[in-house]
N, C-alpha and C positions, 0 to 999 in steps of 0.2 A: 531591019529589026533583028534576024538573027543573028548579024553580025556585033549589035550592040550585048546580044543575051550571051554569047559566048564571051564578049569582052569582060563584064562583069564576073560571071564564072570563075574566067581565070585569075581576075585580081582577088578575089574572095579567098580568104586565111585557112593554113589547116587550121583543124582545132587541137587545141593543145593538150596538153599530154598530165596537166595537173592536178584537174578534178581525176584521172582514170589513178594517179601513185596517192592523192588521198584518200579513195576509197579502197583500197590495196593496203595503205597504211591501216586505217580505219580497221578495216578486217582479222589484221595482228592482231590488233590490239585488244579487239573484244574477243578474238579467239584465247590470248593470254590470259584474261582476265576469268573467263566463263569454264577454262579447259585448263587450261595446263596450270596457273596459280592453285585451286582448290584442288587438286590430285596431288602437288607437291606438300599443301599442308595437312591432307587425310594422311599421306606417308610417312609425312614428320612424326604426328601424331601417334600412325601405329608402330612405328620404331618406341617414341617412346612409353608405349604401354606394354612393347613387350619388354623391353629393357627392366620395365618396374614390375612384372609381376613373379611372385616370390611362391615359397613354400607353403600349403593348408589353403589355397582359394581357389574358388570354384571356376572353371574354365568351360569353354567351348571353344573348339579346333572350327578346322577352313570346312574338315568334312562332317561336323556336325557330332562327334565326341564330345559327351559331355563326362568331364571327370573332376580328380583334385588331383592337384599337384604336389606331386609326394616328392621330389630333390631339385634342385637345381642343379645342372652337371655345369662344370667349368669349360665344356668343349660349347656351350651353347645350344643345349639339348636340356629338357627336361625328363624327367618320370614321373608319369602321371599314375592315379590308380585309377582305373577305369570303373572295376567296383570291386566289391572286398575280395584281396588277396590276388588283382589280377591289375599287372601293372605292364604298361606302352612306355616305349621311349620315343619321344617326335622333338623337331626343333622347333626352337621358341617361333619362326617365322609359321608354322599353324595354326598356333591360338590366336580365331578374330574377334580382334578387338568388337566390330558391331556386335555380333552372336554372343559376345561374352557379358557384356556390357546389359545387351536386352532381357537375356538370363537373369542378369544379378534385379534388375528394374523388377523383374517378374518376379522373384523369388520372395524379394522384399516388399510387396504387394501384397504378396500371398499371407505372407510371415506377419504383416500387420492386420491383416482382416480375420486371420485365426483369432489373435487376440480379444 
């Protein structure tokens, strides 16, 4: 009897190695999809909002400065006024896009309900 249960044993297959590389695969793929796709298009996007934002609108910085923006410098730097007559210089990569964005939502909320 043992001798047939060891026989069997040893003719029995490894098991193979290709459900363990498609779950492996599998794993990339939703990790690209869920992680690293949507952080490359938040990026795109905040390149191009700082790219677009110009002279007289209202901003919010990373640290929570909220001002206007009084020049555009050509080095890639703005001047902002913080409030009357006091003015920061910070690089366009400070102003967030969320915080700036939720500000203006707000502002213009506000601006309609006075009415």
């Amino acid at each position: 009897m043992s001798v047939m249960l060891n026989s069997i044993l040893l003719q029995a297959q490894a098991p193979s190695a290709v459900p363990q590389l498609l779950i492996m695969v599998g794993m990339f793929i939703v990790m690209y999809f869920f992680l690293l796709r949507p952080q490359s298009k938040r990026a795109k996007e905040q390149k191009k909002f700082t790219e677009s934002i110009s002279a007289g609108e209202k901003i919010v910085t990373t640290a929570g400065i909220h001002a206007v923006i009084n020049r555009v410098n050509e080095d890639g730097t703005l001047q902002i006024e913080v409030s009357r007559g006091t003015f920061m210089i910070i690089d366009r990569s400070a102003v967030s896009m969320e915080m700036t964005n939720a500000f203006r939502k707000k502002t213009e909320g506000t601006a309609v309900a006075a009415k």
